[in-house]
C-alpha positions in Angstrom: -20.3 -42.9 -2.5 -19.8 -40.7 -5.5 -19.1 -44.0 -8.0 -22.4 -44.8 -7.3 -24.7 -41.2 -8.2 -23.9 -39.7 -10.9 -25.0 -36.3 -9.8 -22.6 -36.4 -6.9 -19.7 -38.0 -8.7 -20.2 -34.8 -11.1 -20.0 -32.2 -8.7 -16.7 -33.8 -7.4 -14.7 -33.3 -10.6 -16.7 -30.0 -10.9 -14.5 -29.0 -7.5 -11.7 -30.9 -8.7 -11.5 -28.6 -11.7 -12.0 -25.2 -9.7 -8.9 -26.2 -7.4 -6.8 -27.3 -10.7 -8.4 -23.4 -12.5 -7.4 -21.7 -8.9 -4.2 -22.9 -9.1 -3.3 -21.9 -12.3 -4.1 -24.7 -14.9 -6.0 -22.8 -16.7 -7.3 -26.1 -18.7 -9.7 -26.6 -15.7 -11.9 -23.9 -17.0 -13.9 -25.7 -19.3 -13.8 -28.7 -17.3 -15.5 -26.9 -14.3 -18.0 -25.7 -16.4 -18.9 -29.1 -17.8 -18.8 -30.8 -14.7 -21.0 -28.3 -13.0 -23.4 -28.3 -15.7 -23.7 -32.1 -15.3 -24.1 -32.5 -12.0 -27.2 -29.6 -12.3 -28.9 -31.4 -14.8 -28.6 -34.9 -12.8 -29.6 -32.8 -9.7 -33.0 -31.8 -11.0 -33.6 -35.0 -12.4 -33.0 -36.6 -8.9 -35.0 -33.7 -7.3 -37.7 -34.5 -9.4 -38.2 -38.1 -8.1 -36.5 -36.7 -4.4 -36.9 -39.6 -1.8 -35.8 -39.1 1.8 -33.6 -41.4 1.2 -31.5 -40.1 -1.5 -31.2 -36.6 1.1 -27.2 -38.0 1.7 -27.1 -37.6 -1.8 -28.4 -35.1 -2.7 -27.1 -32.5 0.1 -23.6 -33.9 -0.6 -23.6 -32.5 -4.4 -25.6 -29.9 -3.4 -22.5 -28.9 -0.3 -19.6 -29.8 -3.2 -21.3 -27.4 -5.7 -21.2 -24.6 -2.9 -17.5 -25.3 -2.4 -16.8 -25.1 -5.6 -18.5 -21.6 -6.2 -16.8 -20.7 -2.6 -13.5 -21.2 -4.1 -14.3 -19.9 -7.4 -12.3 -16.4 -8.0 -15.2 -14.2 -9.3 -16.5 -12.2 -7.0 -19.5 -10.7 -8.9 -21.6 -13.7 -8.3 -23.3 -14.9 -5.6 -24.2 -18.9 -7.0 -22.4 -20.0 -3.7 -25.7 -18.6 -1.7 -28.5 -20.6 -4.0 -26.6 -23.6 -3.0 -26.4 -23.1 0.6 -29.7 -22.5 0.7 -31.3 -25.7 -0.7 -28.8 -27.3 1.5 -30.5 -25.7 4.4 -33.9 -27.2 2.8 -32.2 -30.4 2.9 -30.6 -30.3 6.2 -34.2 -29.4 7.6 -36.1 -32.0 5.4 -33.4 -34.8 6.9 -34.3 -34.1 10.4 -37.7 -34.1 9.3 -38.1 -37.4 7.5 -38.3 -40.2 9.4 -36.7 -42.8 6.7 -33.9 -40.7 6.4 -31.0 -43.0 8.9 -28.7 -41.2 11.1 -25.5 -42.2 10.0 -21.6 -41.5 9.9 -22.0 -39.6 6.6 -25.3 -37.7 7.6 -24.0 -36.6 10.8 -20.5 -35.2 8.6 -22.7 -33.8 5.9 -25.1 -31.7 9.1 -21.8 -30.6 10.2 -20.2 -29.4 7.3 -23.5 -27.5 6.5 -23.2 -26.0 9.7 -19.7 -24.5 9.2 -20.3 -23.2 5.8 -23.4 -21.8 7.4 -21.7 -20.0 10.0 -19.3 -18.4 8.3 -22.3 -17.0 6.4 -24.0 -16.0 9.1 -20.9 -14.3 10.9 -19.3 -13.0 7.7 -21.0 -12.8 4.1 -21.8 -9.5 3.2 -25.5 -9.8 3.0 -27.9 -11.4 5.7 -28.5 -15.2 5.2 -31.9 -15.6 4.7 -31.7 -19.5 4.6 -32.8 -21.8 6.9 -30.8 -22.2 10.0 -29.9 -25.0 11.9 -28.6 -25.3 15.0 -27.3 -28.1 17.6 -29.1 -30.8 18.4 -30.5 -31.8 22.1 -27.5 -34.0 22.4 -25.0 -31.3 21.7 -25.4 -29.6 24.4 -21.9 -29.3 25.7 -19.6 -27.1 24.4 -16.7 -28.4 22.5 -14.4 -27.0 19.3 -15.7 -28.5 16.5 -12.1 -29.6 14.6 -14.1 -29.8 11.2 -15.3 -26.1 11.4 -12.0 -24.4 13.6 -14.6 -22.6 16.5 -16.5 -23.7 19.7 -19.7 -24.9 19.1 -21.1 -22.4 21.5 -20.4 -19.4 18.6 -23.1 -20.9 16.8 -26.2 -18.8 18.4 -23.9 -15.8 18.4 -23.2 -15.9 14.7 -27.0 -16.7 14.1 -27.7 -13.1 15.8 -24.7 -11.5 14.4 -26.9 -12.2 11.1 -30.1 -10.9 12.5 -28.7 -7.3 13.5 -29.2 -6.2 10.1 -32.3 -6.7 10.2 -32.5 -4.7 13.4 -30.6 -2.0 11.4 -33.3 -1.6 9.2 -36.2 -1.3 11.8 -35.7 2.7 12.9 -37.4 3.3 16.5 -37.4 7.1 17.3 -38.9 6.7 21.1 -36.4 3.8 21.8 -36.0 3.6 25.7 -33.5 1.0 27.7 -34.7 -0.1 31.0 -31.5 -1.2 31.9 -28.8 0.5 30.6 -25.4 -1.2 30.5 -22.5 -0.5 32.7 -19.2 -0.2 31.5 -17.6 -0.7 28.9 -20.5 0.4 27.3 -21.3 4.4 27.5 -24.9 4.2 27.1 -27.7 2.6 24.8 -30.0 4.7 22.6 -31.3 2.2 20.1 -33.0 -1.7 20.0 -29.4 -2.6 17.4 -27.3 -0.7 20.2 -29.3 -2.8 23.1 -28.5 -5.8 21.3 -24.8 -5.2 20.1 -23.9 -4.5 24.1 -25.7 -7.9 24.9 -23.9 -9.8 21.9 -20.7 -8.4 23.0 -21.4 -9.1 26.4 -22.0 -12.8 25.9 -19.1 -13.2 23.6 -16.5 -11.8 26.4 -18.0 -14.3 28.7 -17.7 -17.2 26.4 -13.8 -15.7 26.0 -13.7 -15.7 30.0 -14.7 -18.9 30.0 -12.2 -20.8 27.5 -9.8 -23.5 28.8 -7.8 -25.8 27.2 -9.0 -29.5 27.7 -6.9 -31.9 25.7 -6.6 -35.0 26.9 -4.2 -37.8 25.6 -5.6 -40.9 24.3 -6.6 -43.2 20.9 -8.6 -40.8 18.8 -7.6 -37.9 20.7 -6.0 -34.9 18.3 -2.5 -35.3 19.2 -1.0 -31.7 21.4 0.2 -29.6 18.7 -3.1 -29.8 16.6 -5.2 -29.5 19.7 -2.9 -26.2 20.5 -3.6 -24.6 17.2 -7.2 -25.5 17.2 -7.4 -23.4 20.2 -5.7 -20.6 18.9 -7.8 -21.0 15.6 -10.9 -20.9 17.8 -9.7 -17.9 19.9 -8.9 -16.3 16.5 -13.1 -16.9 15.9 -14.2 -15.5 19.3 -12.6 -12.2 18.3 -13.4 -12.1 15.0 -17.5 -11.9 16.4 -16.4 -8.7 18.5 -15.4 -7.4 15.6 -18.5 -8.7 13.5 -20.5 -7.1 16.2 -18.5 -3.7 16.0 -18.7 -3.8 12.2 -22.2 -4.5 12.1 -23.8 -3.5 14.9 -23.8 -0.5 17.2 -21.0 -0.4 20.0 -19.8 2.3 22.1 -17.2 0.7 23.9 -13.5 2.3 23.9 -12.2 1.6 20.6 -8.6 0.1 21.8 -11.0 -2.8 22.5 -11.8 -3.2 19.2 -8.1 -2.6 18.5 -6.8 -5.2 20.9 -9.1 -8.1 19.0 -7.8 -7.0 15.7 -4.3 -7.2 16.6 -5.6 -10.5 18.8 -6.7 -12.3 15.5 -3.1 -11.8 13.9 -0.6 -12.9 16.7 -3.0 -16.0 17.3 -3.1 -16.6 13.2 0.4 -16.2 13.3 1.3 -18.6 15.9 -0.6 -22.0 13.7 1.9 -23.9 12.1 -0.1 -24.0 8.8 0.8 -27.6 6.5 -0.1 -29.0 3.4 -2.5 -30.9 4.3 -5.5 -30.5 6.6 -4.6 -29.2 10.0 -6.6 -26.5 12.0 -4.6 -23.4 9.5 -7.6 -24.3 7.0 -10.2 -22.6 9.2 -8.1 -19.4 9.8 -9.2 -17.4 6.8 -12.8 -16.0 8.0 -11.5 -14.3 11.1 -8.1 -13.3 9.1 -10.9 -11.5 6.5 -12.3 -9.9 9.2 -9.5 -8.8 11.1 -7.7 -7.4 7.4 -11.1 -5.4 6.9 -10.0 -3.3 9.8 -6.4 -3.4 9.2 -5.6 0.7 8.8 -1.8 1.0 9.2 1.1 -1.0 6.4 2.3 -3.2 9.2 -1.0 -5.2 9.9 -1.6 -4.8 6.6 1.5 -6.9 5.6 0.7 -9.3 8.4 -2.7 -10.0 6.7 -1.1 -10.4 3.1 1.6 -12.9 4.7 -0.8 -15.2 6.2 -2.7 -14.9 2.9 0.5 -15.9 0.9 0.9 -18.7 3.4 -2.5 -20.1 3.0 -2.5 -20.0 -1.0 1.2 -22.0 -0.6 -0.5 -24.7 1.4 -3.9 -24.9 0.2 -4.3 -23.1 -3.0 -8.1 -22.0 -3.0 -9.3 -19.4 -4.9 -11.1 -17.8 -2.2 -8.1 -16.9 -0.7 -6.4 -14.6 -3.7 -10.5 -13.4 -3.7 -10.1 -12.2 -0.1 -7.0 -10.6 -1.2 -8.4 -8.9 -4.0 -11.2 -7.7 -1.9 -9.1 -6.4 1.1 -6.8 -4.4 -0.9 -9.5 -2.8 -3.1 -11.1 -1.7 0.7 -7.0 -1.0 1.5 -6.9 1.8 -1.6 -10.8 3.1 -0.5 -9.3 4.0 3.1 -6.4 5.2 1.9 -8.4 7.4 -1.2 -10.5 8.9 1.3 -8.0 10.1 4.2 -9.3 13.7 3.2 -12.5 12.6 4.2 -12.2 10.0 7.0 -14.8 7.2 7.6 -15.3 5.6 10.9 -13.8 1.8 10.5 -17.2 0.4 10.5 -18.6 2.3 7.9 -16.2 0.5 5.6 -18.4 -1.9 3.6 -17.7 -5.1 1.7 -19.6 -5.0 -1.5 -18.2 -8.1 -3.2 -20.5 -11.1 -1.9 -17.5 -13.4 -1.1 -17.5 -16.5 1.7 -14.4 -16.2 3.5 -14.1 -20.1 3.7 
């Protein structure tokens, strides 16, 4: 596919040269920076004359130019958001465009969109403000997406995960809940709070819910993949309790919040992580999460060895970047014991995409 547009076949050595600069070989520098320019330039032109049947394309170099600011090791910069969202401007304009054929590639390209865009939603340190799209009618039932490492039935709850910002924001002094939620909750005194308790609510369900369904059979994930793609997903489901905590407004006993924390680890720490792809690959956005709350050295070495272990098998930049930004947030707790913080008053400032 790439052999034949140039744009695309561009943006391929442009990630080809952020894994070799990530890794070390510090020639890939100016490589990246050529490829990446070349592939921009061809992707205007091929915007400017865009036909709905070029969106493959065109969404494929626009996803590989993400990636390749995703893995990138500055932290300063937030390119990889521009690119997600004319991605979500081509997802949409595919399922718009009637010329535009429902095929093998389309259907991988919607759903590699979809996992980059959840882990924005769910994680990024600013609100996604791009486009979102969700299942289709025919996706109905639930099922762990091996591409993305989570059920497909997280989706919705990351998309509101990303909206309680925005209820942040909106202050209502004469707040009043009709129904107030019973335990574990203590009591509700704003719309955030009112819609933290439901989130959290609905996530602990979805956890009560969870069985493993593997089946043996031709093009079935053979048992010990399956096994650490459940884990991997479990892993997920606590990550958006946390996500809820961190951004929303709980007031549930806090060795809840605890137990998910220490949940995310001993299920991370069960994979049997390869070189290679294997479910390990999709562990690093609940791993970030998890680390972000990490107080005491023990978990904290936990987190750094499961780091180490994912750099040794995959070598992506945003890994070392997650590092970087955990133990700068590490020193800040530790710097203001004097003065303690709440955990969830800890905030992210680096814009990275734990992906």
């Amino acid at each position: 596919m790439a052999m034949q547009v140039p744009h695309l076949l561009s943006a391929t050595l442009a990630l080809a040269a952020a894994h070799r600069r990530t890794s070390g070989l510090f020639e890939g520098d100016c490589q990246f920076e050529l490829m990446k320019g070349n592939s921009l330039t061809q992707l205007r032109s091929a915007l400017d004359r865009f036909s709905p049947t070029e969106n493959d394309n065109i969404l494929a170099t626009t996803l590989l130019l993400c990636m390749a600011e995703v893995i990138s090791p500055a932290t300063s910069t937030s390119s990889w958001r521009s690119h997600l969202y004319g991605a979500a401007t081509l997802s949409a304009q595919h399922g718009r465009s009637s010329g535009a054929s429902v095929s093998s590639i389309s259907n991988f390209l919607r759903r590699k969109y979809r996992a980059l865009q959840a882990v924005a939603l769910a994680c990024s340190s600013k609100r996604f403000e791009g486009r979102i799209l969700t299942a289709n009618d025919d996706e109905c039932d639930a099922y762990i997406d091996d591409l993305a490492g989570y059920s497909t039935t997280l989706l919705p709850i990351f998309e509101d995960i990303n909206d309680l910002e925005r209820l942040r924001e909106d202050c209502v002094s004469d707040f009043s809940c009709d129904c107030p939620p019973g335990p574990p909750h203590f009591d509700c005194n704003s719309p955030l709070e009112h819609q933290s308790h439901l989130l959290f609510d609905r996530i602990r369900d979805l956890m009560a819910q969870r069985k493993m369904s593997w089946t043996e059979g031709e093009g079935d994930l053979p048992w010990p993949v399956y096994h650490d793609l459940y884990l991997v997903d479990e892993a997920h489901h606590h990550m958006a309790l946390l996500q809820v905590f961190r951004r929303g407004s709980l007031s549930v006993p806090l060795q809840m919040i605890d137990d998910s924390r220490r949940a995310i680890l001993d299920r991370l720490s069960a994979v049997t992580y390869q070189s290679g792809p294997c479910p390990g690959v999709a562990a690093l956005p609940p791993l970030f999460v998890a680390g972000i709350l990490c107080t005491n050295k023990s978990d904290r070495d936990k987190v750094r060895s499961l780091l180490k272990t994912m750099w040794m098998h995959y070598g992506m930049g945003n890994v070392r970047t997650c590092q970087t930004v955990l133990q700068k947030l590490w020193k800040q707790q530790d710097e203001s014991f004097a003065v303690p913080k709440k955990l969830f008053e800890y905030q992210v400032d680096d814009d990275v995409l734990p992906y």
